[in-house]
C-alpha positions in Angstrom: 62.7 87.9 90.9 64.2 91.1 91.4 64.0 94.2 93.3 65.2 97.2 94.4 65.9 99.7 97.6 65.0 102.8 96.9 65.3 106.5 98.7 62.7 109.3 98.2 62.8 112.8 99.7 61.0 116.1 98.7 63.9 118.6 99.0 67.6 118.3 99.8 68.6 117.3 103.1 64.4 116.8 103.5 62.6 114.2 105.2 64.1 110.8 103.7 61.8 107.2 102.8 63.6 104.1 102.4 61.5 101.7 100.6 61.6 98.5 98.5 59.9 97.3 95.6 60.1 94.8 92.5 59.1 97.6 90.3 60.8 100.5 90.7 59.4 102.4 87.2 55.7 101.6 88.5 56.3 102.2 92.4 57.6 105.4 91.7 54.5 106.3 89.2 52.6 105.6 92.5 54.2 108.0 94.6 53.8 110.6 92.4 50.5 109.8 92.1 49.5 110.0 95.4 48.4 106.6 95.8 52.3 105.4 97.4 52.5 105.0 101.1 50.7 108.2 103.2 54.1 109.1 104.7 55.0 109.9 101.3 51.7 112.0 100.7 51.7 113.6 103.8 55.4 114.8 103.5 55.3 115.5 99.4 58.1 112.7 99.0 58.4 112.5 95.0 62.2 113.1 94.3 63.9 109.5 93.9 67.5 110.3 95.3 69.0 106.8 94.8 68.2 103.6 93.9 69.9 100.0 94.4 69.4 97.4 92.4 69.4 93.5 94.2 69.0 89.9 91.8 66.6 89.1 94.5 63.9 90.4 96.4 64.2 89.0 99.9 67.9 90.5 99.6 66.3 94.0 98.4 64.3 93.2 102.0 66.7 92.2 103.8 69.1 95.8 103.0 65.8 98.1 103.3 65.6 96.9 107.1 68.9 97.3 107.6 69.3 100.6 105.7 66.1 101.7 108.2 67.8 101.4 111.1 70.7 103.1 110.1 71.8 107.0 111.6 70.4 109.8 109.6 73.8 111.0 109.0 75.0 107.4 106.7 71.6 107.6 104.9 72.8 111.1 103.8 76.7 110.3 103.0 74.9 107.1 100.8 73.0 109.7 99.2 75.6 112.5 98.6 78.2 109.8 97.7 76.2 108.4 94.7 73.8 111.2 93.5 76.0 114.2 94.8 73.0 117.4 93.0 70.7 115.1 95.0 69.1 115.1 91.4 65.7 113.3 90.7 66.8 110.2 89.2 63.1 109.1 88.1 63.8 110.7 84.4 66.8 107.8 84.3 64.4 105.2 85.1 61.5 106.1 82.0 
């Protein structure tokens, strides 16, 4: 099975969530639902700023931990380098 990394903000250059799923299309319904993680609630995080795709999930894990620990400043250039508008990539996914 699949999954994905995935990086959520609510503005650009906002407060960033790294998080990893096997369903990217229903995960994100949750967050924008309310009923993701309450980090996301508390901080309005809805905008899907870039996705990664992995052919496994432990791998999808495995990056998300490692993404997590990364500087601020990388998480930003990974952003910027592949979704440049910091545009809301959800309407891709549906």
């Amino acid at each position: 099975m699949g999954g994905w990394v995935y990086i959520l903000t609510n503005k650009r250059d906002g407060v960033l969530y790294i998080g990893v799923t096997a369903d990217l299309a229903a995960r994100m319904m949750q967050h924008r639902n309310g009923i993701g993680s309450a980090f996301c609630r508390r901080y309005g995080l809805k905008r899907l700023v870039y996705a990664e795709p992995h052919s496994d999930i432990a791998a999808a894990i495995v990056r998300e931990k490692a993404m997590k620990a990364w500087k601020r400043v990388w998480k930003i250039e990974l952003i910027e380098t592949n979704n440049p508008h910091w545009d809301d990539l959800f309407e891709r996914l549906v």
